[in-house]
SEKOL-111864 format. One record per residue (C-alpha): residue number from 1; residue in one letter; x, y, z. Coordinates in Angstrom, 3 decimals. Each point is the difference from the previous one (the first is absolute). Layout:
NUM  A  X  Y  Z
...
END
This chain:
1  X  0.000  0.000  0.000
2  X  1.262  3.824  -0.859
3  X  0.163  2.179  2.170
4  X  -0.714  4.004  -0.172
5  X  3.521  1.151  0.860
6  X  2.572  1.150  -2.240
7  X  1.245  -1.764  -2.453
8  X  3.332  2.078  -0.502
9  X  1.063  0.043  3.914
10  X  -2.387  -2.514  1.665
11  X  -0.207  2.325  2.629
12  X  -3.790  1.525  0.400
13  X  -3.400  -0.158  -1.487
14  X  0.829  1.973  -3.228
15  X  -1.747  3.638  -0.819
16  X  1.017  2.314  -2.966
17  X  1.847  2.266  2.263
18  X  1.740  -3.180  1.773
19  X  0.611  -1.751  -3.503
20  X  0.926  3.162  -2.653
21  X  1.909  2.125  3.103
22  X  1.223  0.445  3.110
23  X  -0.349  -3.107  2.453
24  X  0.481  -2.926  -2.886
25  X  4.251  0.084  0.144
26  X  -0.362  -2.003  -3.329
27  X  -1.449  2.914  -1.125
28  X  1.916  2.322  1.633
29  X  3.268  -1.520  -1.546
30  X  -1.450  0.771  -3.321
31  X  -1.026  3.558  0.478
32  X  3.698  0.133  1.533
33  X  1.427  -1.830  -2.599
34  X  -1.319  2.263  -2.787
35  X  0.312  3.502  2.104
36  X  3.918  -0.631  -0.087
37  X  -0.640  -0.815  -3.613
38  X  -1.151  3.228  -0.562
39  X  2.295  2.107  2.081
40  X  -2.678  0.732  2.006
41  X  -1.193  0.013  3.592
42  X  -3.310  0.333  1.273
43  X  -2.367  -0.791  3.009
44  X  -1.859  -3.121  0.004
45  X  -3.649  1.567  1.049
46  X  -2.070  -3.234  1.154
47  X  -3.304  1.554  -1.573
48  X  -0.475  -1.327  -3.871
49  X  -0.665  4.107  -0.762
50  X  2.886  1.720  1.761
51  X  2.612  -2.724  -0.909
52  X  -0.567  1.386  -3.820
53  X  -0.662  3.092  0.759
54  X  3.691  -0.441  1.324
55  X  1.672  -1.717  -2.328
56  X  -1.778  1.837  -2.854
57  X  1.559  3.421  0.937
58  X  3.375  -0.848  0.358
59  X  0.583  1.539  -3.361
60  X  1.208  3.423  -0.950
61  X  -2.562  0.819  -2.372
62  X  -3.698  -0.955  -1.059
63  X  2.041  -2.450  -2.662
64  X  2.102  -2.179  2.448
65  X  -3.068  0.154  2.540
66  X  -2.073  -1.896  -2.827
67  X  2.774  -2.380  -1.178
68  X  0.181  -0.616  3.811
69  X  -3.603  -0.468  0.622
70  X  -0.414  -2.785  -2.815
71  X  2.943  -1.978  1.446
72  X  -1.604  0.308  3.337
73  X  -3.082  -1.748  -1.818
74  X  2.387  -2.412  -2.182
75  X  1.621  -1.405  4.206
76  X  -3.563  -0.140  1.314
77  X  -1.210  -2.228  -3.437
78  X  3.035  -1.789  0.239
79  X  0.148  -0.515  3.611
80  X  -3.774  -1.241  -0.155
81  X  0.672  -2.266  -2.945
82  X  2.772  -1.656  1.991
83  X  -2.472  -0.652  2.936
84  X  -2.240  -1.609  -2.765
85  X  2.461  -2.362  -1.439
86  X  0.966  -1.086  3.661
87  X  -3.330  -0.388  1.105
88  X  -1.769  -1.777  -3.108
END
């Protein structure tokens, strides 16, 4: 029988703010993992919202803000798809 907790970190019942953000440390390696990528650092917010709001506007202009905000969208897909494949 599954059960209803993560299946990244096996740690807690899984939510979207546990799973795409801050308390998953599966997740939080990836968000890491691509912030160094970037050259970036940035606060991991534990509300879906504020953690893109975040991320989003680490940018200097209205450009790298929206180049930022799809890859924030492309780690949440891809993070999600990964839970997917695990779990089906």
């Amino acid at each position: 029988m599954q059960t209803l907790n993560c299946v990244l970190c096996d740690t807690v019942v899984e939510d979207t703010n546990h799973l795409f953000f801050f308390y998953c440390f599966a997740a939080v390696k990836i968000w890491n993992n691509i912030a160094n990528w970037l050259g970036i650092t940035f606060v991991h917010h534990p509300i879906t919202r504020l953690h893109l709001i975040g991320f989003e506007f680490m940018g200097y202009d209205k450009k790298e803000n929206k180049i930022l905000k799809i890859i924030w969208i492309a780690i949440v897909c891809t993070i999600w798809n990964l839970k997917n494949n695990i779990f089906f």
